[in-house]
C-alpha positions as CSV (number, residue, x, y, z in Angstrom):
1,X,22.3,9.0,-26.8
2,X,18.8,9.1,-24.9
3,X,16.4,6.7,-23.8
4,X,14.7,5.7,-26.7
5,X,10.6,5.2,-27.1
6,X,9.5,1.7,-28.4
7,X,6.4,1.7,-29.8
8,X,4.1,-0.8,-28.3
9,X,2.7,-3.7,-30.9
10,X,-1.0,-4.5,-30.6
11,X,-1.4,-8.6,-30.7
12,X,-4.8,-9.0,-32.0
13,X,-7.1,-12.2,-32.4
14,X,-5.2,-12.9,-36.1
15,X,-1.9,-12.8,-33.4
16,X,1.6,-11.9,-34.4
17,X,3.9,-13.9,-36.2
18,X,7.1,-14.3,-33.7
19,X,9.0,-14.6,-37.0
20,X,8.2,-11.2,-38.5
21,X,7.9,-9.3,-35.3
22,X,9.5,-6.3,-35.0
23,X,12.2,-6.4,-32.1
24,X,14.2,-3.7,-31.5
25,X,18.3,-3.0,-31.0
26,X,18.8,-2.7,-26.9
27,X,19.6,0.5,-26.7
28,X,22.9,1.4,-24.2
29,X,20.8,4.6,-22.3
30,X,17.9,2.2,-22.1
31,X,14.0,2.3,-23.7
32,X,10.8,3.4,-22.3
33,X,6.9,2.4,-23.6
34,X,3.9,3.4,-22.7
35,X,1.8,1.2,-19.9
36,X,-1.6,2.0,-19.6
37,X,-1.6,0.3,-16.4
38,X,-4.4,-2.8,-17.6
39,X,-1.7,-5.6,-17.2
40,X,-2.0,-6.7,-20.6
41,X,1.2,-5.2,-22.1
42,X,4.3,-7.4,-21.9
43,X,8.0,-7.3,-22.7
44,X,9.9,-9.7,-24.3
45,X,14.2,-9.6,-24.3
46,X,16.5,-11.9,-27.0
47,X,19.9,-12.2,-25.7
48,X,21.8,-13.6,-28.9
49,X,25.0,-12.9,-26.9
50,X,27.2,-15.4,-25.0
51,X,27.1,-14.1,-21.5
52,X,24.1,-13.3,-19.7
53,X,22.4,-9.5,-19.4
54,X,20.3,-8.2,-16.7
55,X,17.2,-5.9,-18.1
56,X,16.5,-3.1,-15.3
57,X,12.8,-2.2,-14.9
58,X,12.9,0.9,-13.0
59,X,10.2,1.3,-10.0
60,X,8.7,5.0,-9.2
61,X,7.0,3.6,-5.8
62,X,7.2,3.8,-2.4
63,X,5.6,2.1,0.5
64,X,5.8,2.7,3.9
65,X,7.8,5.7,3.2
66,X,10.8,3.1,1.5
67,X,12.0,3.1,-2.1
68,X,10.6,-0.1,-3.9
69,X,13.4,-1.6,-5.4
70,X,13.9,-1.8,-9.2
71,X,13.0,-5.2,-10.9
72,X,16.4,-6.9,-12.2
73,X,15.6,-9.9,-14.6
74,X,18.3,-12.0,-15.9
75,X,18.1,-12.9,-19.6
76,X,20.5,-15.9,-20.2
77,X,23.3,-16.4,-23.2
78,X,21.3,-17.8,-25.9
79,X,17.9,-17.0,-24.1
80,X,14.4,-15.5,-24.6
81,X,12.3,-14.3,-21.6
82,X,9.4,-12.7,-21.6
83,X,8.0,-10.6,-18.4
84,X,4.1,-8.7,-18.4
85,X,1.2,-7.2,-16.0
86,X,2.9,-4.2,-14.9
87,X,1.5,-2.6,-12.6
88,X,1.3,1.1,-13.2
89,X,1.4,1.9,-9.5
90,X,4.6,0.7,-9.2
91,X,6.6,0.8,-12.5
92,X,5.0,3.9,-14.5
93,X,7.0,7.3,-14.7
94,X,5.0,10.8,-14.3
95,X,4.6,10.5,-18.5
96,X,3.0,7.0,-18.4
97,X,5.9,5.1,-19.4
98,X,8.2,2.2,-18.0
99,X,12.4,2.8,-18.4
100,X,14.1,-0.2,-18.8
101,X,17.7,-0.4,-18.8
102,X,20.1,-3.1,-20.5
103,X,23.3,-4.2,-18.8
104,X,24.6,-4.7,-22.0
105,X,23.4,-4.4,-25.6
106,X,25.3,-6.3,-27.9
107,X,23.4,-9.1,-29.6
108,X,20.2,-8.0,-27.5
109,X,16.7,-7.0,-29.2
110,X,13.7,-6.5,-27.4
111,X,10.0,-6.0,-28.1
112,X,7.0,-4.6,-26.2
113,X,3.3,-5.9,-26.7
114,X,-0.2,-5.7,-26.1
115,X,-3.2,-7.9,-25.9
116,X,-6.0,-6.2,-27.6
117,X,-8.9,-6.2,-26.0
């Protein structure tokens, strides 16, 4: 397998219905979706497991000539979290995308949204 696109859903002034929203399957090589960099595009994880997962949000930048450190978010068992406002400087790949990485994927859906402005 390969890291797989997610298409980023536009949340508009009608909004989106959390009910009918499209999440997708965590994917075991990880995801990547495009960031424009604005801070109005956010990620949100379901962990229907029973143990806890980590999503990986891998960093590109440096500063004073040191490696920043990938962001590691802990979704609980049973939990929804929801993370946003990334800033391109830091998190987007030469293409214009984010990679995040799941430390495990059964029982796990995501979803990646944007505020229309």
């Amino acid at each position: 397998m390969a890291r797989v696109p997610v298409t980023v859903q536009e949340v508009g002034a009608a909004g989106l219905s959390l009910a009918s929203d499209a999440m997708d399957a965590a994917n075991a090589d990880g995801a990547s979706f495009a960031n424009d960099g604005d801070k109005r595009t956010f990620l949100m994880c379901k962990n229907s497991s029973g143990a806890p997962i980590t999503l990986t949000l891998r960093t590109t930048a440096t500063r004073d000539d040191l490696a920043v450190a990938d962001r590691a978010i802990t979704v609980a068992a049973g939990a929804r979290v929801i993370r946003g406002g990334f800033n391109a400087s830091l998190y987007n790949q030469p293409d214009g995308t984010i990679y995040v990485d799941f430390s495990a994927v059964a029982s796990v859906t995501f979803g990646v949204y944007r505020l229309a402005g």
